[in-house]
C-alpha positions as CSV (number, residue, x, y, z in Angstrom):
1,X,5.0,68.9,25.1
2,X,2.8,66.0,26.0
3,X,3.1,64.8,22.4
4,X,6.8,65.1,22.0
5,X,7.2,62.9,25.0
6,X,4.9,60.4,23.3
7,X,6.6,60.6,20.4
8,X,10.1,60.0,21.9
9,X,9.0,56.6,23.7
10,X,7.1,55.8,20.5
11,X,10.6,56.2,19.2
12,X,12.4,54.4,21.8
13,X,9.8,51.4,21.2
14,X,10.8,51.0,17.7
15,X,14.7,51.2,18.3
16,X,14.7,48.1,20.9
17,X,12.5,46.1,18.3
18,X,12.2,47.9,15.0
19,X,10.5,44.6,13.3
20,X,7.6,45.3,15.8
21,X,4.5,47.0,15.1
22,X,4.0,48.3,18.1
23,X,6.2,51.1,18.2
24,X,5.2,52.1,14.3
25,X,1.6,52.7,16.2
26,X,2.8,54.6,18.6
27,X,4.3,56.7,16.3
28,X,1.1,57.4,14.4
29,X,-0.6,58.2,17.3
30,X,1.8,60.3,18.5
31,X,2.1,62.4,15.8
32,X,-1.7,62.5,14.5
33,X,-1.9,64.0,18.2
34,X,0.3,66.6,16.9
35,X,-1.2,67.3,14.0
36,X,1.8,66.0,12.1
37,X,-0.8,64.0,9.6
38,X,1.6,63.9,6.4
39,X,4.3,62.0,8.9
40,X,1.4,60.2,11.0
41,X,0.6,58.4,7.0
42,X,4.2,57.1,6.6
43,X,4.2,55.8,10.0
44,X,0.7,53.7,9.9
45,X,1.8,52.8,6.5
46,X,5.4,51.0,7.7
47,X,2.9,49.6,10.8
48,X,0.9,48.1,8.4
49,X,3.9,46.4,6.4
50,X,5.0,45.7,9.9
51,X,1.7,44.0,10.6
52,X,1.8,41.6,7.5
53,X,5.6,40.5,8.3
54,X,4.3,39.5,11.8
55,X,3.9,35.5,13.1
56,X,0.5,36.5,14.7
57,X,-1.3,37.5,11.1
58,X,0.6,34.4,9.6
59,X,-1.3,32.6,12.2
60,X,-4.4,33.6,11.5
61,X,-4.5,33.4,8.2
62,X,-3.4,29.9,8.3
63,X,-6.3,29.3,10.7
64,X,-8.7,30.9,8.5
65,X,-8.0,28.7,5.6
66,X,-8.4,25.7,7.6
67,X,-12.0,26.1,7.8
């Protein structure tokens, strides 16, 4: 039960801002909690393409190169 919950607010995250991260990750660790590995994979996967898309990343790598 406690990782159904998770995963429905994990879900909830994503729909008010699907281009986020955040709820991707929440998602993964919602359902590795549940044993749901194959699912957990596809979800840390899209968080990861989520992670490269993101203005903080950019950031950083522009910073990076700079020095």
């Amino acid at each position: 039960m406690l990782w159904e919950n998770a995963l429905l607010n994990a879900q909830k995250v994503t729909e008010l801002n699907p281009s986020s991260h955040v709820g991707y990750q929440l998602t993964h660790a919602a359902l590795h909690g549940a044993q749901h590995y194959d699912a957990a994979i596809e979800a840390f996967k899209i968080m990861l393409s989520k992670l490269d898309d993101s203005p903080e990343v950019r950031m950083q790598d522009n910073s990076s190169m700079q020095h």
